[in-house]
TILOLUM-704622 format. One record per residue: residue in three letters; x, z, y of N, C-alpha, C in turn. Coordinates in pm, whole numbers, padded with zeros to 5 digits, always signed. Example, Ala and Ser with C-alpha at 12.3 -4.5 7.8 and 13.67 -1.06 7.14 Angstrom:
BEGIN
ALA+01319+00780-00569+01230+00780-00450+01320+00780-00330
SER+01285+00708-00225+01367+00714-00106+01290+00787+00003
***
This chain:
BEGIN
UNK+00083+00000-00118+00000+00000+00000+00087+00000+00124
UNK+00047-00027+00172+00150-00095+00336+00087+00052+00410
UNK+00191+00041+00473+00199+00212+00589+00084+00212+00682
UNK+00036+00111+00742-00073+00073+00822-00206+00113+00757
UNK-00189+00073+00634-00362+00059+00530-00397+00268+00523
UNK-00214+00328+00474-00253+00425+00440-00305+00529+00562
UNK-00231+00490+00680-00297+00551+00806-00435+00514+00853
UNK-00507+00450+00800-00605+00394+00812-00730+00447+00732
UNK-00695+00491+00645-00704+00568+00508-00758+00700+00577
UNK-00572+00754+00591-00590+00926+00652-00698+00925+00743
UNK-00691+00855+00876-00775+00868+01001-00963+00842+00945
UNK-00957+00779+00818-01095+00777+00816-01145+00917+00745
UNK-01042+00943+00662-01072+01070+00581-01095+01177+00613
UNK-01019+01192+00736-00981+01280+00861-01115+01314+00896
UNK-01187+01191+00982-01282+01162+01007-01419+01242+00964
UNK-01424+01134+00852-01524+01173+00786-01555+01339+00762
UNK-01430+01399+00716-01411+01549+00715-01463+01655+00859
UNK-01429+01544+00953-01480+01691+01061-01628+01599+01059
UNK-01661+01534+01059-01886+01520+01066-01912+01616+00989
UNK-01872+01600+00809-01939+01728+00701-01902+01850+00696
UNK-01754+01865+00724-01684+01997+00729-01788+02104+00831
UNK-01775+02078+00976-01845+02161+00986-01927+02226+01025
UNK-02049+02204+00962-02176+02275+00909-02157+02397+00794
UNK-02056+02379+00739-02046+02477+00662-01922+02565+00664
UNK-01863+02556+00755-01740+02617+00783-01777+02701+00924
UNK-01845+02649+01023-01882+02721+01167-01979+02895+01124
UNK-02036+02819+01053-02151+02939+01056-02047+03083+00960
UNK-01935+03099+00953-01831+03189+00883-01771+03263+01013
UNK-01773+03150+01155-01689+03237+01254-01790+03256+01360
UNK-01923+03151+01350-02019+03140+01434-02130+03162+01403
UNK-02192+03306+01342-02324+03264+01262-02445+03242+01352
UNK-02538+03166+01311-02658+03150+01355-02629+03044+01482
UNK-02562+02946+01494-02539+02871+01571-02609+02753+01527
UNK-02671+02630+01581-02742+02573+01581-02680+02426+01481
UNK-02550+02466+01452-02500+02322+01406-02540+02342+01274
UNK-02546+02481+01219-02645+02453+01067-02726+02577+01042
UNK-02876+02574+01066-02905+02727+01080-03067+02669+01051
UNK-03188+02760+00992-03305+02733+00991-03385+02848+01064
UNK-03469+02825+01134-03600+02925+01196-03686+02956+01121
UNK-03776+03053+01166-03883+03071+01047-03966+03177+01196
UNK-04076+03104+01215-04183+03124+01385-04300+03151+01294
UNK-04372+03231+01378-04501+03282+01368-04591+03259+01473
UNK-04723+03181+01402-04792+03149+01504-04882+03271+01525
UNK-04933+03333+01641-04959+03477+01646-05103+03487+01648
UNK-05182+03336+01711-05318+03325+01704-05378+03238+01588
UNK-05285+03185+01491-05347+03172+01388-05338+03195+01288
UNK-05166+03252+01280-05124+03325+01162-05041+03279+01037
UNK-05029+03111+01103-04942+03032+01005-04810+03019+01047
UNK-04727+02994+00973-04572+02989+00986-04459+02892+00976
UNK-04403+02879+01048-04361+02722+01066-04189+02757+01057
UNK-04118+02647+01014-03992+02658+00930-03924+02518+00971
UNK-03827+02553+01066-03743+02434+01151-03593+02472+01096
UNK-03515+02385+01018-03408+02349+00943-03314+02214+01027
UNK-03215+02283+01108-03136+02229+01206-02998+02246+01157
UNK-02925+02062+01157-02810+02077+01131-02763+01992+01222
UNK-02609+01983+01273-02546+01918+01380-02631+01898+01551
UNK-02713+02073+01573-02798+02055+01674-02937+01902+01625
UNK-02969+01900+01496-03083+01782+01534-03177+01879+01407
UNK-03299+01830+01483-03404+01892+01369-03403+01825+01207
UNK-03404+01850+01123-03412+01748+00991-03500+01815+00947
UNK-03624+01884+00958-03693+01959+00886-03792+02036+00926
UNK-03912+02042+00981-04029+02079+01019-04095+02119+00945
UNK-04141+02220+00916-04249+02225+00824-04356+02360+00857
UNK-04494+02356+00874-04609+02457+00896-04670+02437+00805
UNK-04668+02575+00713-04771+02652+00618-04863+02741+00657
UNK-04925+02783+00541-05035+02883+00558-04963+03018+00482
UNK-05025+03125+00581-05041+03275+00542-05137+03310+00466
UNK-05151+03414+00399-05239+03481+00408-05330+03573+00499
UNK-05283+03549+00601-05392+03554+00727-05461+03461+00761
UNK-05343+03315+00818-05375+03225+00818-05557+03193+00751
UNK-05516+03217+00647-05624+03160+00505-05704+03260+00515
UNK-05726+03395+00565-05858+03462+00597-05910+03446+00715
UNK-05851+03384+00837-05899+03315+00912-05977+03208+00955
UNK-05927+03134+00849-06025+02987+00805-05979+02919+00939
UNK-05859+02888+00959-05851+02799+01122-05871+02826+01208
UNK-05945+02968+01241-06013+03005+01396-05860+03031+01433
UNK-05869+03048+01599-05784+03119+01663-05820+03222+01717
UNK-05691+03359+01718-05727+03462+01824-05682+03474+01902
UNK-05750+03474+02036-05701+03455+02181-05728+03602+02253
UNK-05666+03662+02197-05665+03819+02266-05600+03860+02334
UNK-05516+03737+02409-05400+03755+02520-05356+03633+02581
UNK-05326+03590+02677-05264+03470+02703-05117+03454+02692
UNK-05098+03464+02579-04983+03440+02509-04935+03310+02439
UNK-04747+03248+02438-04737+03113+02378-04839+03157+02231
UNK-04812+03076+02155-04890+03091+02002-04742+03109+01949
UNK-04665+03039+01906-04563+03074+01813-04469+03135+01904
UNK-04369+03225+01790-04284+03343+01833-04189+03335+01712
UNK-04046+03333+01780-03931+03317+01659-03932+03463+01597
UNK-03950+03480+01456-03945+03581+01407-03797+03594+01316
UNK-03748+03501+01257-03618+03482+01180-03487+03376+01207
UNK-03394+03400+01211-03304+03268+01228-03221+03324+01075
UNK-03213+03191+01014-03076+03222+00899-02994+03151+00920
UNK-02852+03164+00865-02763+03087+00854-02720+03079+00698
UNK-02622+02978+00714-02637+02937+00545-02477+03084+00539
UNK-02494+03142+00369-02442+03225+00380-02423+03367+00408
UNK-02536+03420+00528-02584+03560+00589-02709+03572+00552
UNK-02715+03694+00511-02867+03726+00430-02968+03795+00545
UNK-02911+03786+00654-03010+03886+00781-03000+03770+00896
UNK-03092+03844+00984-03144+03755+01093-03094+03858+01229
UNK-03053+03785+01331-03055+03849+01460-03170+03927+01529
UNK-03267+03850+01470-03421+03899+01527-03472+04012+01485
***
């Protein structure tokens, strides 16, 4: 292999290594930082719970379920305050078993 091809080689490998590297290396010196971390919100007037899975700062993952409140509610809302509806209740990071919150 010619000296050119193999530097060409390194610099992509290189490369490629800091995009995947780190997401899983930050959250060891940085936990709960947004480059790989999931939420877990509570909606407070209806009782369902919604689960946002963020890596490199971009959302990849949305998702709203039902409670068991939720589901004795039947869909109504309770408006017993003028309050947002959802409220961050958890942040994880990959690796830490507790939340800041």
């Amino acid at each position: 292999m010619a000296n050119s091809t193999k530097r060409i080689l390194l610099g992509t490998a290189l490369g490629v290594a800091l995009l995947i590297l780190p997401p899983f290396v930050v959250p060891f010196f940085y936990p709960w930082s947004e480059i790989n971390f999931r939420h877990q919100d509570i909606n407070i007037k209806t009782g369902q719970r919604r689960d946002i899975q963020k890596i490199w700062f971009v959302t990849v993952s949305e998702r709203v379920s039902d409670t068991p409140i939720s589901v004795l509610l039947s869909g109504k809302t309770v408006d017993a305050a003028p309050v947002e509806a959802w409220h961050r209740v958890n942040t994880f990071a990959p690796w830490i078993g507790h939340s800041p919150n």
